[in-house]
N, C-alpha and C positions, 0 to 999 in steps of 0.2 A: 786699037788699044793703046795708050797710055802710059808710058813707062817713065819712072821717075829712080833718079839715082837715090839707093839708099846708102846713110852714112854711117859707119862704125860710132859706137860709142864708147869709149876711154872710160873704166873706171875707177880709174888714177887720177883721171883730169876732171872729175864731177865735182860739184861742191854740195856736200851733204849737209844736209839738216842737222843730223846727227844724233845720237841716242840722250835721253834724260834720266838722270835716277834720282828716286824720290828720298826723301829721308829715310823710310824703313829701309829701302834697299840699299842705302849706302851702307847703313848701318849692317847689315846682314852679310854680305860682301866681308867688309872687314872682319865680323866675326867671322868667318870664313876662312882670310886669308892668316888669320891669328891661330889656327888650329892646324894649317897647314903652311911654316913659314916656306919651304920651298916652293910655294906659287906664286907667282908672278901679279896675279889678279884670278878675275872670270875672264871664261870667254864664253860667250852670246854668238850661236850659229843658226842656221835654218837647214832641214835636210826634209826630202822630198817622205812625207809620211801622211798619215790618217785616209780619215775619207773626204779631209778637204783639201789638200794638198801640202800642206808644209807644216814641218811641226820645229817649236823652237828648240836647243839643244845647249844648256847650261852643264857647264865643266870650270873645274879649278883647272888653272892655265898655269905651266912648268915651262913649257916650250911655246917658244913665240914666232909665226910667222915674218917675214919683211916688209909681208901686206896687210899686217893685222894692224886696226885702227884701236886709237886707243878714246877711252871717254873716263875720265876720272874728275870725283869729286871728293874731296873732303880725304884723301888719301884710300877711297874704294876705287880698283882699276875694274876697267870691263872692255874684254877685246873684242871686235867686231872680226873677223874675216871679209876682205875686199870685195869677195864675190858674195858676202850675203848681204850687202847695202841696201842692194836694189828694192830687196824686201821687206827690211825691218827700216828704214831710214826712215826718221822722226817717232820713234818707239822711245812713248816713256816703259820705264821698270820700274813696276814697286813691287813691295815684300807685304801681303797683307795675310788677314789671320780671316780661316772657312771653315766656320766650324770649330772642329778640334786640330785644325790643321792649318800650317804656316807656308804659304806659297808664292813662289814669283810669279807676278802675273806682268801681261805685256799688253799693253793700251797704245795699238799700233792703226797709224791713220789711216795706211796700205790696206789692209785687210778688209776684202769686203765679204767674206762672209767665214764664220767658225763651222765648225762640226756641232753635237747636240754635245758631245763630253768636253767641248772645248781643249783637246789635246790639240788639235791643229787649225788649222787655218789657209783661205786662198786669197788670190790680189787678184 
């Protein structure tokens, strides 16, 4: 048998794609941060949920990690956590209208397969 050394990987030292936001969700963001001036931004997480495996997790952001990445456009912030790159890295965010309802949705390249509610997702 065959053994090959396997390498650590740094995710400090990666170079990310990075997240996009579309005009609704800049715009949405900022109304956002305007209703709550003690937030810093959003922050954009991933925590282990559904029946597909990971579901995304949006919060107004007051306290700020060392390792939180930051993506801003247009004066809307949006913090990433270092350890959820690996999964959402190159995720556009927009703000679009379902219905009767106004929601963030996440157009992530990673993701290959959703649940049928579309709350979560796997890579």
């Amino acid at each position: 048998m065959q053994t090959e050394d396997v390498g650590t990987v740094s995710l400090s030292e990666n170079i990310w794609q990075g997240i996009t936001l579309s005009d609704s969700a800049v715009e949405q963001i900022i109304k956002l941060m305007q209703q709550q001036p003690e937030a810093k931004g959003i922050q954009l997480a991933v925590k282990q949920s559904g029946c597909a495996g990971f579901a995304y997790v949006l919060d107004l952001s007051c306290d700020l990690a060392d390792e939180d990445l930051l993506f801003e456009r247009s004066g809307a912030k949006l913090y990433v956590p270092l350890k959820a790159m690996p999964f959402i890295d190159g995720t556009i965010v927009d703000f679009v209208r379902e219905g009767l309802n106004k929601v963030f949705k996440f157009h992530n390249p990673k993701a290959q397969h959703a649940c049928g509610c579309g709350e979560s997702f796997s890579i």
